[in-house]
N, C-alpha and C positions, 0 to 999 in steps of 0.2 A: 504494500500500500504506500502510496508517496508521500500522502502526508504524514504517514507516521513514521519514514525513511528519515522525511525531513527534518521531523521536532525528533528525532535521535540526535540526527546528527547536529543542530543548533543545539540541544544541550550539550551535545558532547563541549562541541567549542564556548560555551557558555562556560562548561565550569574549567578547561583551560584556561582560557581567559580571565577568569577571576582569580583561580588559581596565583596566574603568572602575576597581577598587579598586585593581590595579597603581599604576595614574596618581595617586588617592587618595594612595595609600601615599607616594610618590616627592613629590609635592608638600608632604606633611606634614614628611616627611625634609627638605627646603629649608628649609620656613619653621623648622621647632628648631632647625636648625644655621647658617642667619643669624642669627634676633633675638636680643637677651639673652637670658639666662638669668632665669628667675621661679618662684616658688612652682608657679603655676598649669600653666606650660610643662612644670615638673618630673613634675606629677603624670599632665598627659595623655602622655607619653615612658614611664609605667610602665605605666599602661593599656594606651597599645599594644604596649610589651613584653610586655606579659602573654596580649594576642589571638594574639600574633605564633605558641605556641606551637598553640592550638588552630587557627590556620589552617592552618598546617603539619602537622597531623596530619589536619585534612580533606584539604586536596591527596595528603595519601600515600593517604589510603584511598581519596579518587580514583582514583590512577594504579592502586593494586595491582588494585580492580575490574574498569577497565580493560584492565589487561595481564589475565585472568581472561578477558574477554569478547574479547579477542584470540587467546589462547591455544583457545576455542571455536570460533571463528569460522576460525582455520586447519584447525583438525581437521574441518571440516565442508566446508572448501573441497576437500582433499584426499582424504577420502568422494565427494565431487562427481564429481571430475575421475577418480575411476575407475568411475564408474558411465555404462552408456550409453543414450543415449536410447529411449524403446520404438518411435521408428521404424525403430531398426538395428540390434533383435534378430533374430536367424536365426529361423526360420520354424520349427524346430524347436521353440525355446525359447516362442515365443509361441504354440502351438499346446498345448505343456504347459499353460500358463496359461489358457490357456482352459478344456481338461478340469476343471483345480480349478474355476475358477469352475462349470462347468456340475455340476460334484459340490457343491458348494454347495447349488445352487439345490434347490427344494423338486422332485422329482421332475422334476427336467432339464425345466423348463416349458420350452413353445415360447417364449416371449418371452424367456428369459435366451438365447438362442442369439439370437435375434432383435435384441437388444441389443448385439450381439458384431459381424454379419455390416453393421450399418449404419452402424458409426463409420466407415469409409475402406475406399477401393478393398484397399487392401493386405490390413486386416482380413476382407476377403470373402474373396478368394483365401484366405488362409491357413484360413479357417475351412472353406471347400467342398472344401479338396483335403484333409482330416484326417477320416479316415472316423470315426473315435472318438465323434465327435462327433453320427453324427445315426445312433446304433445306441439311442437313444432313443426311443421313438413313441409318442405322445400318441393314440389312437383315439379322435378325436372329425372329423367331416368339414364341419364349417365352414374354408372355402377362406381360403388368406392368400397374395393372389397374390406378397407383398415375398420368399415363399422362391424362386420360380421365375416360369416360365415356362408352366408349365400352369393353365388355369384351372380343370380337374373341380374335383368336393368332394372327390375321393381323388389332385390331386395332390399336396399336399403330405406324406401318407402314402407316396407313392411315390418322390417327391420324396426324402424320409430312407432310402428303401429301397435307393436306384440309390447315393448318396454314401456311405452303408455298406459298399461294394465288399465285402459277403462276411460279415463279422462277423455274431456271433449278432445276431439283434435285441430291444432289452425291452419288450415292448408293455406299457402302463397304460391302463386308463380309468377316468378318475376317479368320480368319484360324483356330481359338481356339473354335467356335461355334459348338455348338450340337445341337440346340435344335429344329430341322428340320428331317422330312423324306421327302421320293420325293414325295410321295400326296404331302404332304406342300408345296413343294417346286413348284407343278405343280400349284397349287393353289394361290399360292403366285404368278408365273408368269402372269397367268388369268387377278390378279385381277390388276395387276401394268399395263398391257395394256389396260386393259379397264378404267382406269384411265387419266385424261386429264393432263397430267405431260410432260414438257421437261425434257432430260436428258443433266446433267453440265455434271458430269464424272461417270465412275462405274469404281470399284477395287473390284475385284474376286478372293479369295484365295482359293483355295484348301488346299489338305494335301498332304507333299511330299510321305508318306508311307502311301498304300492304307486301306481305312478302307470305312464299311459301312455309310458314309455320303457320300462317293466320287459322287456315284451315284446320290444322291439331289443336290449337287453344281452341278453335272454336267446339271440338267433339270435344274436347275436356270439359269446358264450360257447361255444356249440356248434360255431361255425366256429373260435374257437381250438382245442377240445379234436382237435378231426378233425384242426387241424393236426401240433398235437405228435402225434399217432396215426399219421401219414406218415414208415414209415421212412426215416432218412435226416435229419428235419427235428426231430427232439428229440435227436438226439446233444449236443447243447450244451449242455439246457436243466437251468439250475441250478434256478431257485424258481419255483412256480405258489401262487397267491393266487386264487380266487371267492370271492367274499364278496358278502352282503346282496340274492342273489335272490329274488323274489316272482313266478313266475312264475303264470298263471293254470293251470287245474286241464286246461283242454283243452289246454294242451299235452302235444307227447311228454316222454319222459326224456329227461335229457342220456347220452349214450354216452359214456363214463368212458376213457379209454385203458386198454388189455391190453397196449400194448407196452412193449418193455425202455424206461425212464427212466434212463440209466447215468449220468448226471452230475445226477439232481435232489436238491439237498442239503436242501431247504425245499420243504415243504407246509401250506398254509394253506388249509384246508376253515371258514367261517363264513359262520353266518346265512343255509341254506340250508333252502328248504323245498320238500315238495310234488314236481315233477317233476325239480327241480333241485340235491334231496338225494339222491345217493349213497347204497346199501345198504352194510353192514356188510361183506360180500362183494366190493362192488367197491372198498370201500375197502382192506381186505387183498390183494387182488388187485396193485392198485396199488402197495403197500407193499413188496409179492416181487419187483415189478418197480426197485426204487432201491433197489441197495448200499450207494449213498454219503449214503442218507439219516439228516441231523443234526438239524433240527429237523421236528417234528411238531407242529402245531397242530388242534386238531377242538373245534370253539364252536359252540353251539345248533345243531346238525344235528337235525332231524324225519325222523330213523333209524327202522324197523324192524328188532327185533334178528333176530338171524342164529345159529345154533347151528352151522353148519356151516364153518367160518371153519378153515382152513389154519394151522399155525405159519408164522410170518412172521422172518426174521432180519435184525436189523438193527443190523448191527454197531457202526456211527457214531453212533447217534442218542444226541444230546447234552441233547436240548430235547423232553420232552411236555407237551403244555401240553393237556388238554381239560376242556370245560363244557359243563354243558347237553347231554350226548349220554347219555341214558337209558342203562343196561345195560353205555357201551361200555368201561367201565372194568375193570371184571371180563373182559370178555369179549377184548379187545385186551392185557393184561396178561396175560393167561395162555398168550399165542401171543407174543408179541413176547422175541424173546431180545436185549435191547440188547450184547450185549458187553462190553470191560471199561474202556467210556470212563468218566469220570465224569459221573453222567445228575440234569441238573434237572427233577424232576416240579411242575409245577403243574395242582391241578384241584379239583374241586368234591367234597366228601363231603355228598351228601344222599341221601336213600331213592332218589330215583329211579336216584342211579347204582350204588347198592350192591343192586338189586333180586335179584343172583344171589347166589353163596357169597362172600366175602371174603376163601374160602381160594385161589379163584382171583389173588387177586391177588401173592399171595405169589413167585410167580414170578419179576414185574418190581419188588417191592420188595426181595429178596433180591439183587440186581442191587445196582452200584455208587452205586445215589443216593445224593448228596453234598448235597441240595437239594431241600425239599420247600413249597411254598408253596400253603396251604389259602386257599379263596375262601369258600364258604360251608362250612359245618358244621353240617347238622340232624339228623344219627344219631351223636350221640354215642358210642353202643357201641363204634363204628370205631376212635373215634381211638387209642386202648390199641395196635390190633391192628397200625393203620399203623408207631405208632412200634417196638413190638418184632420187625416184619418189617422191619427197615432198621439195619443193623447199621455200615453205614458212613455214615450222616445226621449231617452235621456242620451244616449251617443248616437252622432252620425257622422257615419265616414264618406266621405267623397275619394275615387280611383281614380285618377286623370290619366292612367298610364293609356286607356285605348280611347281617348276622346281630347280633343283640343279644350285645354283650360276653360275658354269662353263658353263652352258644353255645360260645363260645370257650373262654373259662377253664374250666368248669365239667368239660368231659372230661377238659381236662390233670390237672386234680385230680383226678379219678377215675382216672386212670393214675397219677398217682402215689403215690395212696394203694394200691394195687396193686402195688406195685413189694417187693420182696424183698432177701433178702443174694444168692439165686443167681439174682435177675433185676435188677442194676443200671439205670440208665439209658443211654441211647443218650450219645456223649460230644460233645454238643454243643457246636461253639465259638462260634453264635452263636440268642440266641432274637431271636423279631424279633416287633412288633405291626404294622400296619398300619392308617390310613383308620378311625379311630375314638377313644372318649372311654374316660377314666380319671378314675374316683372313690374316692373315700377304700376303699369295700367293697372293690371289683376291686384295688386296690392291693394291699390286704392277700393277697387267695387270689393274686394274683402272688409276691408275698414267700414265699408256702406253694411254689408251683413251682419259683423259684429254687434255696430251700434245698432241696429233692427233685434236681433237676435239675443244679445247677451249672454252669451255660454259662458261657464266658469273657468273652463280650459280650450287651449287651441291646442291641438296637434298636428305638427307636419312628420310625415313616415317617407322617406326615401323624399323628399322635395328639396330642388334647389332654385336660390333667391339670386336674384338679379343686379350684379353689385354695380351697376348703372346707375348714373339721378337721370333725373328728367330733361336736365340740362345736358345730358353727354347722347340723347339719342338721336337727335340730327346729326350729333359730329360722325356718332356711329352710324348711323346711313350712310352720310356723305362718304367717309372712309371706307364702305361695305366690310364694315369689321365683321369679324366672325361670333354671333354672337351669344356662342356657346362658352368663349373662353369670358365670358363676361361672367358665368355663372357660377354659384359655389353653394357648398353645403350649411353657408351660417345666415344666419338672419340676420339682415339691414338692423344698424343698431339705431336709427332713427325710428323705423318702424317698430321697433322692440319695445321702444318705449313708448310709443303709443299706443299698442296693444296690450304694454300690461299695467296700463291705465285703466283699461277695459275689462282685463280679465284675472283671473286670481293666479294663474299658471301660463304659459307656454310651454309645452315639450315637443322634442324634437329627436328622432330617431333617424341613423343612415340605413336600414333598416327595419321591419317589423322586428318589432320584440319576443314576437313569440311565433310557433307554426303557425302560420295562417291556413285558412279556411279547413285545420285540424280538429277544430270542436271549438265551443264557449270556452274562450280563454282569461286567467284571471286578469289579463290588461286590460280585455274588454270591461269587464266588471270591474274593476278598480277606477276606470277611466268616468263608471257611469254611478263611481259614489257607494256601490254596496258593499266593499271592503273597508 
């Protein structure tokens, strides 16, 4: 070890060293108090009287470091001596440690287990008798004989299934995977139902741009869905995820489950097209079937709308998050009765999804939303009508990343020019911008919303400000500056202080704080006062 190579050998020369001046010392003491007395003798006796003090005050701060670096070095021995080694922790404890780790890892890859099961005999045992542990499954069928003994392409899938003794299982398949065709992929479904397995959750990736796997995810997809379809084998299941199929045109449709989902708390329907997007119909169908459903997610679905749609209740649902689904907003809002949790809506206001009445939606904005976060914004008309159907909207976030600024601002000013003695505004505790730029103009119709509006906090998330004045934007034309390097991550400190004039906070993030559109997160609710 070098640092302790090193404090050897600085003490060695340490105590030479003192050593040799000691002996110094002691030999000069001889020679003054044998010879005469002299001028010269006199004056080297007050010299070193005079050192005598400063080495004496080096030696103290010596020792007192010292005893410092002792006084450390106990308390560190005694930490030691009750800590015990990791090979004579209980099998219990080290089997905890493992779970964390495997929750760590990026979706409980095979290789972080894989990592675990080949430091030591003792680590394998402990790892293979802890079912916890392999209720994880990876759906890709390239074989890795180091888990078992079997050598199929499906044992190591089975492999996880038998040491699961019981537990729901989470099937994922990634999006990066290859190493399937749809024999495999038919094979694989065969054999996971004739299998005596509960399903926790499944997450199903596709690939956004079509390639020759599409078609094996897509038989797989269908052998999950028949799964959870099997009474008996969706009683567990909490979250289903499809995402980014491209299925070809001669395929069938996927068959949707009808049956009760009693424990699915999370639905994520994205990026599905063609035979492997869900009708309006089967998606409310589905909906009747999970009580305990809290988030709801529906992104670029290639829907046909549906007039004939059931009220659907949903007491829990905490999280709707949709885009990109023509119609379905009007049309899912005016059926879904959320209950009296408090409900984060994000979703898209453009013509396509506002193609019905508006007044349908009043339903589920008269409902407890507490949270409304807009992505695009191209019918302005809307936005008036969202914010005066929402009575309890404590945050709202504005996305500028796929709309031009003026998209944005432009309706808030128009609702609040709108606004009345016996129509106040909503009493927002925080406005928020998003994923886009701020110039001296926008600034100012900002300053117009504030004073309208009066939020307690602003937020800007990925937004950069304009470090131009008003005076530099003719020169900046004239010159056709580039007027991107005008822009930066801090807020104009003129307008800082005008705004927190206005308001009780500013914050600013170069980034969301947290996963987005992951679930209700605690920024959100912090942001809107309930923390």
């Amino acid at each position: 070890m070098d640092a302790f190579d090193k404090w050897l050998s600085a003490r060695k020369a340490f105590e030479h060293a003192a050593l040799g001046f000691l002996d110094a010392s002691t030999t000069l003491k001889d020679v003054v108090t044998r010879s005469e007395a002299s001028i010269a003798k006199g004056d080297i006796v007050e010299i070193v009287l005079g050192q005598h003090e400063l080495v004496a005050e080096s030696f103290h701060l010596i020792r007192s470091r010292m005893q410092h670096s002792q006084r450390i070095l106990n308390a560190f021995t005694n930490i030691s001596a009750q800590r015990v080694p990791i090979s004579k922790l209980p099998a219990e404890i080290l089997s905890r440690i493992f779970s964390s780790f495997l929750a760590s890892s990026s979706k409980h890859e095979n290789d972080a287990l894989l990592n675990i099961i080949l430091v030591c005999t003792r680590w394998y045992q402990v790892a293979t008798s802890t079912p916890a542990l392999w209720n994880h499954v990876d759906l890709c069928t390239s074989p890795n004989p180091v888990y078992g003994e079997s050598s199929s392409r499906f044992g190591r899938v089975k492999l996880f299934l038998t040491r699961s003794r019981g537990l729901p299982i989470h099937f994922h398949l990634p999006s990066n995977r290859r190493h399937f065709n749809r024999t495999d992929m038919v094979e694989l479904g065969l054999m996971l139902q004739s299998q005596e397995a509960t399903v926790g959750s499944i997450e199903l990736h596709g690939r956004i741009s079509y390639s020759d796997t599409d078609s094996a995810r897509y038989s797989l997809t269908q052998s999950m869905l028949t799964l959870i379809s099997t009474p008996g084998r969706s009683d567990s299941l909490r979250a289903l995820t499809i995402a980014a199929l491209r299925p070809s045109i001669l395929e069938y449709s996927l068959i949707w489950p009808s049956t009760p989902l009693a424990q699915l708390g999370e639905l994520t329907l994205e990026d599905l097209v063609g035979p492997a997007c869900p009708s309006l119909a089967q998606v409310t169908i589905m909906l009747s079937k999970c009580p305990l459903l809290h988030t709801l997610r529906l992104r670029n679905l290639e829907t046909n709308l549906d007039d004939s749609l059931s009220p659907i209740q949903l007491p829990n649902l905490r999280l709707l998050d949709i885009s990109n689904v023509p119609g379905v907003v009007p049309l899912l809002s005016s059926q879904i009765s959320p209950g009296a949790n408090r409900l984060d809506v994000r979703l898209d206001l453009r013509s396509s999804e506002m193609r019905l009445n508006t007044g349908a939606t009043q339903g589920l904005f008269l409902s407890n939303v507490f949270s409304l976060t807009v992505r695009q914004l191209q019918e302005t008309v809307h936005m008036g009508s969202y914010l005066t159907s929402t009575p309890n909207l404590r945050v709202l976030i504005l996305d500028m990343c796929h709309n031009p600024t003026c998209h944005v601002l432009d309706p808030m000013l128009e609702y609040v020019a709108s606004l009345s003695a016996n129509q106040p505004p909503p009493g927002l505790q925080a406005l928020g911008f998003m994923s886009g730029a701020m110039d001296s103009e926008l600034m100012a119709k900002l300053k117009k919303i504030v004073d309208a509006m009066r939020p307690r906090t602003l937020v800007f998330i990925n937004v950069s400000f304009s470090a131009l004045r008003d005076q530099d934007e003719e020169l900046a034309e004239y010159r056709h500056f580039d007027r991107r390097e005008a822009f930066s991550g801090y807020f104009p400190s003129e307008d800082e202080k005008w705004f927190r004039s206005r308001v009780d906070r500013i914050i600013t993030y170069p980034i969301y704080p947290s996963q987005v559109y992951k679930g209700v997160d605690s920024f959100l609710e912090h942001l809107a006062g309930f923390e």
